[in-house]
Structure formats: structure tokens, C-alpha cells
Steps between C-alpha positions, in 0.01 A plus 500: 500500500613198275532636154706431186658818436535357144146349397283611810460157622383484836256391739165283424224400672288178509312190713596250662209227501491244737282132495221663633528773209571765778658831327771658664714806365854460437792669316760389253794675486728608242852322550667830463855551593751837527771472283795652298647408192652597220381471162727612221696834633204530746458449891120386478361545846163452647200297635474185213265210512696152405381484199634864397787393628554225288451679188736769606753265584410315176540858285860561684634183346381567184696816544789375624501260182475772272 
């Protein structure tokens, strides 16, 4: 299943409506990706959603700063 191993993110469910205002069921889907990186001394590995991703890659620079 699509999940954020980090936040939980994962998979919604809404409508589409159409000009008639028919309701159909649909799905949107967490952009989730499996990656590995490292973070400090760390090998971070795992299930991420983008944004997750962003802010680990965003913390890792800070460390590497430091």
C-alpha cells in the first residue's frame, strides 16, 4: 500500500463530478517513492512521500553546514 513510512501519508479518496453532476469514485495517490539516504552519520532508508523527502534532504544540508 502507498504509505509515508515517515508521516503516514497515503491514499485518499474523493469524486469526480462531471457537467451533468454525475458522482464517480476515484483515488488520489500519495506520490511516494523508495529511497536511501544519508542524513548525518545515518543511511536513512524507507518508503518517503516528496515532501518528506525534501525536508530530509533539506535537514542533511543543514548538517553538512554545521
Amino acid at each position: 500500500m502507498r504509505r509515508c513510512t515517515l508521516c503516514g501519508k497515503g491514499t485518499k479518496i474523493g469524486r469526480n463530478r462531471s457537467h451533468a453532476q454525475n458522482r464517480t469514485s476515484r483515488t488520489y495517490k500519495a506520490n511516494v517513492q523508495k529511497v536511501t539516504m544519508k542524513v548525518g552519520e545515518d543511511k536513512l532508508s524507507g518508503k518517503f512521500c516528496t515532501r518528506c523527502i525534501k525536508k530530509l534532504k533539506s535537514e542533511a544540508k543543514k548538517l553538512a553546514e554545521a
